[in-house]
C-alpha positions as CSV (number, residue, x, y, z in Angstrom):
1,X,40.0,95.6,63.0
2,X,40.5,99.2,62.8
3,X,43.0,101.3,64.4
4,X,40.5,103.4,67.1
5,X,39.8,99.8,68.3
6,X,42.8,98.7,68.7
7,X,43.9,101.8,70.4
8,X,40.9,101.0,72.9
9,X,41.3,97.9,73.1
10,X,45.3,98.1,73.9
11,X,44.5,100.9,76.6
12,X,42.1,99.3,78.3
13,X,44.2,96.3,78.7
14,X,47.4,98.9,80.0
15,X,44.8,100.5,82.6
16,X,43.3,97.3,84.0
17,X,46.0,94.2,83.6
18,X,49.1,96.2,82.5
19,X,49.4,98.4,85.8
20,X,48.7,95.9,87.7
21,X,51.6,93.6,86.6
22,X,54.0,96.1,86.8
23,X,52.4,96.8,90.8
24,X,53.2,93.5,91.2
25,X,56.5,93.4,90.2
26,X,57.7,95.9,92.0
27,X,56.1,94.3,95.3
28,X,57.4,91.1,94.2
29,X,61.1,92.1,93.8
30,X,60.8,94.3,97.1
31,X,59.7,91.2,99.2
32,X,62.0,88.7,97.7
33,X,64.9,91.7,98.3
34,X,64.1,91.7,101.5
35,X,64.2,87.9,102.2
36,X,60.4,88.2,103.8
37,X,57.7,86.5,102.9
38,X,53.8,88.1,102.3
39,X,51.0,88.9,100.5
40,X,49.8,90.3,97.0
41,X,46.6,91.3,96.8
42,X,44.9,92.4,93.5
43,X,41.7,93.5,93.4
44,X,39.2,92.2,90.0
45,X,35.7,92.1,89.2
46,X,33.4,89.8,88.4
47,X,33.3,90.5,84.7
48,X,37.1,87.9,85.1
49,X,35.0,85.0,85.9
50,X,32.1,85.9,83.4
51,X,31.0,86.7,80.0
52,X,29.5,90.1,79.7
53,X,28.3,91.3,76.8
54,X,30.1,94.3,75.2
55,X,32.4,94.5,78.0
56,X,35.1,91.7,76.0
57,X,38.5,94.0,76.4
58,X,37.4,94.4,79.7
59,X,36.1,91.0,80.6
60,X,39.9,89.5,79.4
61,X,41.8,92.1,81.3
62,X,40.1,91.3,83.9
63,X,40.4,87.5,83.7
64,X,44.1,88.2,83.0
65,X,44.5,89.9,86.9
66,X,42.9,86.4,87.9
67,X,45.5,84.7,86.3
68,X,48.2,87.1,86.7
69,X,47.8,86.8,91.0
70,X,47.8,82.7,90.7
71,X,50.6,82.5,88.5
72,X,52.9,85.1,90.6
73,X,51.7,83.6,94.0
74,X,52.8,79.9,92.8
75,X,56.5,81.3,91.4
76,X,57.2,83.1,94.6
């Protein structure tokens, strides 16, 4: 793989999965600091639950906020 792809590849994951975890963090540790309970709510696309052609980086970043949301929701 070459380098510009990688560079893509790695800042498309940061924009679309990466920022959203770090959202979610933050939220996270603010509600559990504050002893309430609520909601997280990440927004996706359908390209998470989907093959697309040419849109792969995307596609898995996407799939990733899927999995992300489930994964957070069942440890808090």
């Amino acid at each position: 793989m070459s380098t510009p792809f990688l560079n893509g590849w790695d800042a498309l994951l940061r924009a679309n999965l990466g920022h959203v975890l770090l959202c979610t963090q933050r939220v996270a540790r603010a509600m559990v600091a504050e002893g309430r309970g609520g909601s997280v709510v990440n927004i996706t696309s359908i390209e998470g639950t989907r093959a697309a052609p040419g849109y792969a980086a995307y596609s898995a970043a996407k799939a990733g906020v899927l999995n992300l949301t489930q994964t957070a929701a069942l440890e808090l």
